[in-house]
C-alpha positions in Angstrom: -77.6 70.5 -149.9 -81.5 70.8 -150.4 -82.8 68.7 -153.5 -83.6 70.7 -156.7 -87.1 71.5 -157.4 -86.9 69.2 -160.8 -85.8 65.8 -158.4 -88.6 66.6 -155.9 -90.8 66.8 -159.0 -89.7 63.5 -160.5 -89.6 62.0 -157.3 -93.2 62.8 -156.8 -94.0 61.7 -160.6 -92.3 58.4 -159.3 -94.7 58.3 -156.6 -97.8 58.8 -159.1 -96.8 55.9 -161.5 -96.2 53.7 -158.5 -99.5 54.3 -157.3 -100.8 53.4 -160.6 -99.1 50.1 -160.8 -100.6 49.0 -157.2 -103.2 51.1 -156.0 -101.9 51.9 -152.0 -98.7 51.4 -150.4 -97.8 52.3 -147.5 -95.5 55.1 -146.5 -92.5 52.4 -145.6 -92.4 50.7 -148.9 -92.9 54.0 -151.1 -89.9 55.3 -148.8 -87.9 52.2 -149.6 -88.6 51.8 -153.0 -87.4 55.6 -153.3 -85.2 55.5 -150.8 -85.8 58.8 -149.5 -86.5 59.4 -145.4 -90.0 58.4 -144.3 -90.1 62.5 -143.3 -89.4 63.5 -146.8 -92.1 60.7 -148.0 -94.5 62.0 -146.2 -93.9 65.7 -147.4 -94.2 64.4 -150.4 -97.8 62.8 -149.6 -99.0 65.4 -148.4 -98.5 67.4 -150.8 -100.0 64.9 -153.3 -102.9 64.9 -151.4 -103.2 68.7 -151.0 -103.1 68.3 -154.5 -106.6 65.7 -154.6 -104.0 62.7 -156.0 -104.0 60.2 -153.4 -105.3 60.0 -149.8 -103.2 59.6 -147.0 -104.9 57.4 -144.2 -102.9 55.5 -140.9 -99.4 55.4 -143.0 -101.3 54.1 -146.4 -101.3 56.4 -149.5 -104.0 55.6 -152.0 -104.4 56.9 -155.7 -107.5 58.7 -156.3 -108.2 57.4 -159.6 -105.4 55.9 -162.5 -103.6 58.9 -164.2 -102.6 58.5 -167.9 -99.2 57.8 -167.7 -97.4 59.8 -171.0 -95.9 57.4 -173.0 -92.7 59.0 -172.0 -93.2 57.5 -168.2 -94.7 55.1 -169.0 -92.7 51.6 -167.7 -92.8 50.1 -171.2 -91.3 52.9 -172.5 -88.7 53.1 -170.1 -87.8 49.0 -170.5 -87.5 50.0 -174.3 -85.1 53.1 -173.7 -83.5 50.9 -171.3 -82.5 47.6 -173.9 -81.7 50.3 -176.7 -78.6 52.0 -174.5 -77.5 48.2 -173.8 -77.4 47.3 -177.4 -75.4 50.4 -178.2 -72.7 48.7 -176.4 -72.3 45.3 -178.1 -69.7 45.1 -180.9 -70.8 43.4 -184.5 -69.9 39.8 -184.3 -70.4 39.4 -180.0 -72.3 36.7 -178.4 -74.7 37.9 -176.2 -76.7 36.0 -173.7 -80.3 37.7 -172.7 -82.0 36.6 -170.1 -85.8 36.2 -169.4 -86.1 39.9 -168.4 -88.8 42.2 -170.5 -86.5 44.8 -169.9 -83.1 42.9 -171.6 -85.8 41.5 -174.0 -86.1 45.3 -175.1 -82.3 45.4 -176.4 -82.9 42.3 -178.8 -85.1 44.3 -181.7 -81.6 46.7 -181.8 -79.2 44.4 -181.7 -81.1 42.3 -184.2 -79.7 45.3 -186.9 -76.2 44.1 -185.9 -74.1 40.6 -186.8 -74.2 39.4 -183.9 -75.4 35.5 -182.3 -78.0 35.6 -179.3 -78.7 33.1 -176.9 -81.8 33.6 -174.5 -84.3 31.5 -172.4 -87.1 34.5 -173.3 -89.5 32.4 -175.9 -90.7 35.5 -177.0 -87.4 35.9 -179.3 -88.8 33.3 -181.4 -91.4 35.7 -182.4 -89.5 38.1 -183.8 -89.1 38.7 -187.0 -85.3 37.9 -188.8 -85.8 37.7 -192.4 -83.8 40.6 -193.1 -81.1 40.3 -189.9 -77.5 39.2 -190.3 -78.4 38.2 -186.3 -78.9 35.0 -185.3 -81.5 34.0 -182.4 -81.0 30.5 -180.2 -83.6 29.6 -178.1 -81.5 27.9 -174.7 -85.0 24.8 -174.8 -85.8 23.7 -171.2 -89.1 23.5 -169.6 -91.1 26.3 -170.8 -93.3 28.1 -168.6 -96.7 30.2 -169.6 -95.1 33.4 -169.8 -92.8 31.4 -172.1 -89.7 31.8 -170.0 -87.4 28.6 -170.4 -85.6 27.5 -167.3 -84.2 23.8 -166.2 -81.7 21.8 -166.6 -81.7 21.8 -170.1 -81.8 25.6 -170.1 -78.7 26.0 -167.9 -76.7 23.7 -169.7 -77.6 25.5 -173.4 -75.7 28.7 -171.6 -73.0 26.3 -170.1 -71.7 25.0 -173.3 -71.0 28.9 -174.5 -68.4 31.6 -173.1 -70.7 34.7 -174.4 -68.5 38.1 -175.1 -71.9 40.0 -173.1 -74.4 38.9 -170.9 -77.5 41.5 -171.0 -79.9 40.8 -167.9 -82.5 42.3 -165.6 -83.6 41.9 -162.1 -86.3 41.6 -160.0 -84.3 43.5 -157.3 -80.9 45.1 -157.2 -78.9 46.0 -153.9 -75.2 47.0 -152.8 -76.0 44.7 -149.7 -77.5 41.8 -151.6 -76.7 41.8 -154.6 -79.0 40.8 -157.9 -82.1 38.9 -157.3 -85.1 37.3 -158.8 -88.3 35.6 -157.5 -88.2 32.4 -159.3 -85.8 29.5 -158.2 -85.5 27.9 -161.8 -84.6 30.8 -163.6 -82.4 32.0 -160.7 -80.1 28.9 -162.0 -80.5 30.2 -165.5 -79.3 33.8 -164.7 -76.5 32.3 -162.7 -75.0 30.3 -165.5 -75.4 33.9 -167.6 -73.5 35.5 -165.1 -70.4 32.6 -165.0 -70.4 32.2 -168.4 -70.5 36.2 -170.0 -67.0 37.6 -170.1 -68.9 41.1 -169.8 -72.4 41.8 -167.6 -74.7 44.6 -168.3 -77.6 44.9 -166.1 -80.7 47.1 -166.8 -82.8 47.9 -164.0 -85.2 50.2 -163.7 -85.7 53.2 -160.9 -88.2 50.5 -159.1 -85.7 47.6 -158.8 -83.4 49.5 -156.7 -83.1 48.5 -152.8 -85.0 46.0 -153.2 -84.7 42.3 -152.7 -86.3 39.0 -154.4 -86.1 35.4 -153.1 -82.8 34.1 -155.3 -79.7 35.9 -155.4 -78.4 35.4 -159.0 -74.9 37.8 -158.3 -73.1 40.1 -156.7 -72.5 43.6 -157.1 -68.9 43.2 -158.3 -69.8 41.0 -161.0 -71.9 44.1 -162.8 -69.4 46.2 -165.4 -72.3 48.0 -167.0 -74.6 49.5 -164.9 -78.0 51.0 -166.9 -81.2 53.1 -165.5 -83.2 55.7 -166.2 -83.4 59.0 -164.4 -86.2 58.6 -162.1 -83.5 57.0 -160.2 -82.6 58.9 -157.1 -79.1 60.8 -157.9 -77.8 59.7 -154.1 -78.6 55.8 -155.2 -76.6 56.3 -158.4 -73.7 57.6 -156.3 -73.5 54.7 -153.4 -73.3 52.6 -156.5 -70.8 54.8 -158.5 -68.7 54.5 -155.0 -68.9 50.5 -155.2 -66.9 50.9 -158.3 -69.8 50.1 -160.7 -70.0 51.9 -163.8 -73.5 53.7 -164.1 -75.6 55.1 -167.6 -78.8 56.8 -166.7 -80.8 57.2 -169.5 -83.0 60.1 -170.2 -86.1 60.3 -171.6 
């Protein structure tokens, strides 16, 4: 079945805001990040550069100069559309573990207007503002780092001594082969403990974490019972993970 003209679109609107995050990539990773054949990539590029976008030069693809993103595609706005659908699904007294994620970060200013208790390692929480919130906000202490992201021994054993009703995390990658990953070996202990201890797991990941893979695995596939993206994810991703048995939102925007 040929792709709709509105996914060959958004696929190339993907490409754009890629592009504008990291200024060439090659025709590989932009495939894999996508996950589309390098063929179709590189319809896609050409057309892109037929339209003066990028340039297209030994397999690299380069922006021609930073678009304004709308605030609608914008990634920030996506993170925040993201955390809003994952608060929606936490009952009024839950405890809810969030990781150190910008994305799960997102679903704390909503579930802040619920009674519910919040554990996280993201220092940022301690910012925000709870004077008029029947919430509560623990801070899990450890070793903070200077994006303020808590991790270490003490860290792991703040979300050890608590069975949470929800975990909310994100990822730095997400695959059906390797499961949920992160770069960072500390917080991949962190995230790990989340996982054990949450008697429910929401992840939220945007269309850029898909097939992709970071140093730590933090869990599997099979541990996930909440699935949430947007829908610049590609429909035939969505599927394979539908087919895994994982229940999938997509979000739209």
């Amino acid at each position: 079945m040929k792709n709709s003209y509105q996914e060959i679109k958004n696929r190339r609107k993907q490409i754009i805001n890629l592009l504008n995050h990291q200024k060439t990539l090659s025709l590989n990773a932009l495939s894999d990040k996508l996950n589309v054949s390098i063929m179709t990539m590189r319809r896609d590029c050409s057309y892109l550069a037929n339209q003066g976008k990028v340039i297209q030069d030994k397999g690299l693809i380069t922006l021609v100069k930073p678009e304004e993103i709308p605030l609608t595609d914008s990634v920030s706005y996506i993170k925040q559309c993201l955390g809003k659908e994952a608060a929606a699904h936490i009952e009024k007294h839950s405890w809810i573990f969030i990781n150190s994620s910008t994305t799960a970060f997102e679903a704390i200013p909503y579930l802040l207007k619920k009674d519910v208790n919040i554990l996280t390692n993201n220092g940022y929480a301690g910012n925000l503002d709870i004077r008029k919130s029947n919430s509560k906000i623990i801070l899990s202490g450890g070793n903070i780092s200077r994006k303020l992201i808590m991790s270490g021994e003490w860290a792991v054993d703040a979300f050890l001594k608590i069975y949470a009703d929800w975990a909310i995390i994100g990822c730095a990658g997400i695959s059906l082969t390797r499961g949920i990953s992160t770069p960072f070996m500390e917080e991949a202990k962190v995230n790990k403990a989340i996982i054990k201890q949450a008697k429910k797991l929401i992840v939220v990941a945007d269309y850029s974490k898909f097939n992709q893979f970071s140093n730590f695995t933090i869990g599997q596939i099979s541990d996930i019972d909440l699935l949430i993206t947007d829908t610049f994810t590609p429909k035939k991703t969505i599927e394979k993970f539908i087919k895994a048995g994982v229940q999938v939102i997509q979000v739209k925007l």
